[in-house]
C-alpha positions in Angstrom: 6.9 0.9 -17.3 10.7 1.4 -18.9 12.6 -0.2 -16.2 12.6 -3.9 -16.0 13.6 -4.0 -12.4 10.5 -2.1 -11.5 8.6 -4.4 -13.2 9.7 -7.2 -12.3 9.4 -5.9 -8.3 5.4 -4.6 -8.9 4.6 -8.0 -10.7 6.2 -10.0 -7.7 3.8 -10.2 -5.1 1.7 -12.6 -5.8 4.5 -15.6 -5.0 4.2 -14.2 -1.7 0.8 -14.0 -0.9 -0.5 -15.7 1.7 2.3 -14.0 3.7 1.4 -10.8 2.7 -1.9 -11.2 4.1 -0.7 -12.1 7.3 1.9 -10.1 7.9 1.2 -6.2 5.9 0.0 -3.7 8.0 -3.7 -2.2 8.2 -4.0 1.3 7.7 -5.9 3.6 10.7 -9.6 4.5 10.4 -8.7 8.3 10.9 -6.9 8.0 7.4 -9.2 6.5 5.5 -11.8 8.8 7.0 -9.8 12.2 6.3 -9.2 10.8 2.9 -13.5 10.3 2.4 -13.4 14.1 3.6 -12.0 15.7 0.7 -15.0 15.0 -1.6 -18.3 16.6 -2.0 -21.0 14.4 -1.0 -21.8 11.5 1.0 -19.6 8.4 -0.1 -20.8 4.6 -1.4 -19.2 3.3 -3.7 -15.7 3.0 -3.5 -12.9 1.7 -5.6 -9.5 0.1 -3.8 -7.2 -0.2 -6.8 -3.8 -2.2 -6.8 -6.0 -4.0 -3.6 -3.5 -6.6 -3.5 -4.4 -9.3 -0.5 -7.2 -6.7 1.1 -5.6 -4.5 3.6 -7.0 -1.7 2.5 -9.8 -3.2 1.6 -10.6 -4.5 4.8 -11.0 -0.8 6.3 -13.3 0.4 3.8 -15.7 -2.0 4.3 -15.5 -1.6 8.2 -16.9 2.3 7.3 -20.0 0.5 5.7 -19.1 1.5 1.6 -19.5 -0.2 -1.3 -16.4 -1.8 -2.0 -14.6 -3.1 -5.1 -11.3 -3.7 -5.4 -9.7 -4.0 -8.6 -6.1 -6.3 -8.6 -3.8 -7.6 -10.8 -2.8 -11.0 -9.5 -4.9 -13.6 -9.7 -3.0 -14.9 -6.0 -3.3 -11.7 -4.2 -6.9 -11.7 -5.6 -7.6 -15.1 -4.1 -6.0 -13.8 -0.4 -8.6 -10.9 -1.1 -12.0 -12.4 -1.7 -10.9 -14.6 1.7 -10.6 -11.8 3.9 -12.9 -9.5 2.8 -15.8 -11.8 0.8 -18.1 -8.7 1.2 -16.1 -6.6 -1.5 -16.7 -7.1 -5.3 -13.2 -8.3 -6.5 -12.1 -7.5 -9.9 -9.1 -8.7 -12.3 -7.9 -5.5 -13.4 -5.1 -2.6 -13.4 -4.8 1.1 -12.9 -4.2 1.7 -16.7 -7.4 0.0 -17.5 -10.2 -0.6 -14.8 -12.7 -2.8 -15.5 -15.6 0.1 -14.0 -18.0 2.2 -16.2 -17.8 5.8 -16.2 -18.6 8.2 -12.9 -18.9 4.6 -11.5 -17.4 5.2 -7.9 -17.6 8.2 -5.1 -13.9 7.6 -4.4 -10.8 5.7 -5.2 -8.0 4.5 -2.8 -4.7 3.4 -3.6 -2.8 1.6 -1.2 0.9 0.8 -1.1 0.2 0.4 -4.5 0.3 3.8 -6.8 4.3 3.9 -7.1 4.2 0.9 -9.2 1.4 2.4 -11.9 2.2 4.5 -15.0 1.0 7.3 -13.5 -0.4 9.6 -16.1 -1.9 7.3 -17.9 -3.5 5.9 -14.3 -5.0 9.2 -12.8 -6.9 9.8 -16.1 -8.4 6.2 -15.8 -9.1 6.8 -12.4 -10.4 10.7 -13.9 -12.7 8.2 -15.7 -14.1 6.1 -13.6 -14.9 8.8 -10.8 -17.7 11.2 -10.2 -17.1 15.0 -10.2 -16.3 16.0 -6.5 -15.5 12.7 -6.2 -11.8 12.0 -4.7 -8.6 10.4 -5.1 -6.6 9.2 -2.1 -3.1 7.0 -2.7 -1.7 6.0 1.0 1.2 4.6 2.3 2.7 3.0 5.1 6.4 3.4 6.2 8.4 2.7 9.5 8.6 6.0 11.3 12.2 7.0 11.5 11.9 9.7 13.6 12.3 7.0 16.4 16.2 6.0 16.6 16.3 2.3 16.9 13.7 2.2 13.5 16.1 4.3 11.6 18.6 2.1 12.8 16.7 -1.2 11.8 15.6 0.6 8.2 19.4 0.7 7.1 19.5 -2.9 7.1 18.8 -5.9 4.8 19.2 -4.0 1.6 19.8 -6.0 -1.3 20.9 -5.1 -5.0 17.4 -4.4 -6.2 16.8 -2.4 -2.7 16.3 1.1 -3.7 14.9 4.5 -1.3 12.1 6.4 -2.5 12.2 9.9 -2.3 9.3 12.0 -0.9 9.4 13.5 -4.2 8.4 10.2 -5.5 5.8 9.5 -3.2 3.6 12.8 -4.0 1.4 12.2 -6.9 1.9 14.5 -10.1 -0.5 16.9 -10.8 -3.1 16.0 -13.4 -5.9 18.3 -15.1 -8.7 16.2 -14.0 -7.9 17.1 -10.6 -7.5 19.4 -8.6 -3.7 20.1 -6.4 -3.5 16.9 -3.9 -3.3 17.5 -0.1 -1.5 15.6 2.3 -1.3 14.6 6.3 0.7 12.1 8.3 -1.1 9.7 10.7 0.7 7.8 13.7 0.4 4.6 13.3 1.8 1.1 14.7 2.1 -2.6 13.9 2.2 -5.5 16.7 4.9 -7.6 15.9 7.3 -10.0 17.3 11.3 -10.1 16.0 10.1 -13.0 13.7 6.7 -11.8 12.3 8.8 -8.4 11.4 11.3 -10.3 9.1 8.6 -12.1 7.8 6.9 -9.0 7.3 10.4 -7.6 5.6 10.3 -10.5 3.5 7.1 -9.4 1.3 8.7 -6.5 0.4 9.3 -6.8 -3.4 13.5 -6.0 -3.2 13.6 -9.6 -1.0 10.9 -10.9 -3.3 13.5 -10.5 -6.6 16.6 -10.8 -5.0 19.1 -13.2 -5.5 17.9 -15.8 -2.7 21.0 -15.7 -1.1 21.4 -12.2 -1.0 18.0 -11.6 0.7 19.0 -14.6 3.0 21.5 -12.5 4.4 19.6 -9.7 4.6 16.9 -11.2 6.7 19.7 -12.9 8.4 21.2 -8.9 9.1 17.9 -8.1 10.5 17.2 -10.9 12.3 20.3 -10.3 14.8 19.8 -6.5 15.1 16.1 -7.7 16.4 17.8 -10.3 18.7 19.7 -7.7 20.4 18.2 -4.4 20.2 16.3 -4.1 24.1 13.0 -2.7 22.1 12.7 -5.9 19.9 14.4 -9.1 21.7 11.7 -9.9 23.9 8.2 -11.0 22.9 5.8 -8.3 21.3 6.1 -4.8 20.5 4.4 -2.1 18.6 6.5 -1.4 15.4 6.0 2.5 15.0 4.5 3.6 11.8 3.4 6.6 9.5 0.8 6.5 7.4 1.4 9.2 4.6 -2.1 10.1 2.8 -2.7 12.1 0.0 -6.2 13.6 -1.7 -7.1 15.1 -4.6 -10.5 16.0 -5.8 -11.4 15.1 -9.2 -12.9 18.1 -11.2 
């Protein structure tokens, strides 16, 4: 990883932890059940990589697998084996995982497979998977086909705030796979005005900002919430879109 900005956002999480347990979106069943679709088989064993606090996690072990999840930080770890003490938790990275070969049935990546070095991630993951077996990174993003969250997305950015492209998003083609499919899921997030800039504030360009800088930002966000008639009062469901991606390994 050549860019010490990136870096230092992927490596930031784990100062944030606790929050990002609390306040990161689940992904929908549908999803993760698509995802399981694409390979041949029944699936047991899977392996969440990047797991982070659980999120992801959390839904795979509701479908009744096998779960270990492989992560970095030693305090998104701790958040992990909290949540979800069913799961086999493992210090580890995409680049090297900690798993014997043909090991797992599947492997899901979650808000997580932007940060890796990609090619020399997806033959790890090549590695550590079964033929027929499948890859499947997600993502969650605010769905900005709805006005006011377009709106609210152009806000809070900070010097280390960047947009990724959809181009960036789609996983690169690898030999050990075959071409990834993808599908969109609707998806949405209870929140109140304050749990969303908390939310906001685990996201890694607040994380490594200058802290006034993402002061303001949060501050930014905080009025447009106070006055926009969707957000000022009480709860609401933040709409989301889960982006989902498979591959099956050869």
């Amino acid at each position: 990883m050549s860019d010490p900005t990136h870096a230092r956002r992927a490596s930031s999480f784990g100062s944030r932890a606790a929050a990002y347990a609390e306040h990161r979106p689940d992904y929908p069943r549908e999803a993760l059940e698509w995802g399981l679709s694409g390979m041949t088989g029944t699936p047991r064993r899977v392996l969440d990589l990047g797991a982070g606090t659980g999120k992801l996690t959390l839904g795979l072990a509701g479908l009744g697998l096998d779960v270990t999840a492989v992560e970095p930080d030693p305090e998104m770890r701790a958040e992990l084996d909290r949540v979800v003490p069913s799961a086999t938790s493992l210090a580890g990275q995409a680049e090297r995982i900690p798993l014997p070969d043909g090991e797992v049935d599947a492997v899901f990546v979650g808000q997580a497979f932007h940060w890796f070095d990609v090619p020399v991630a997806m033959t790890e993951i090549a590695r550590v998977l079964r033929p027929g077996g499948v890859l499947v990174p997600m993502w969650n993003y605010e769905d900005d086909s709805v006005p006011w969250v377009a709106e609210f997305g152009n806000l809070g950015r900070t010097g280390v705030s960047r947009a990724w492209t959809d181009g960036e998003r789609e996983p690169a083609t690898h030999p050990e796979f075959a071409p990834f499919e993808s599908r969109t899921f609707h998806h949405v997030q209870r929140r109140t005005a304050e749990s969303l800039v908390e939310t906001i504030a685990t996201h890694s360009h607040m994380i490594v900002a200058d802290p006034a800088e993402a002061a303001a930002g949060l501050a930014e966000i905080r009025r447009f919430l106070a006055t926009n008639p969707h957000t000022a009062s009480g709860e609401f469901d933040l709409p989301l879109r889960t982006w989902v991606f498979r591959a099956r390994r050869s």
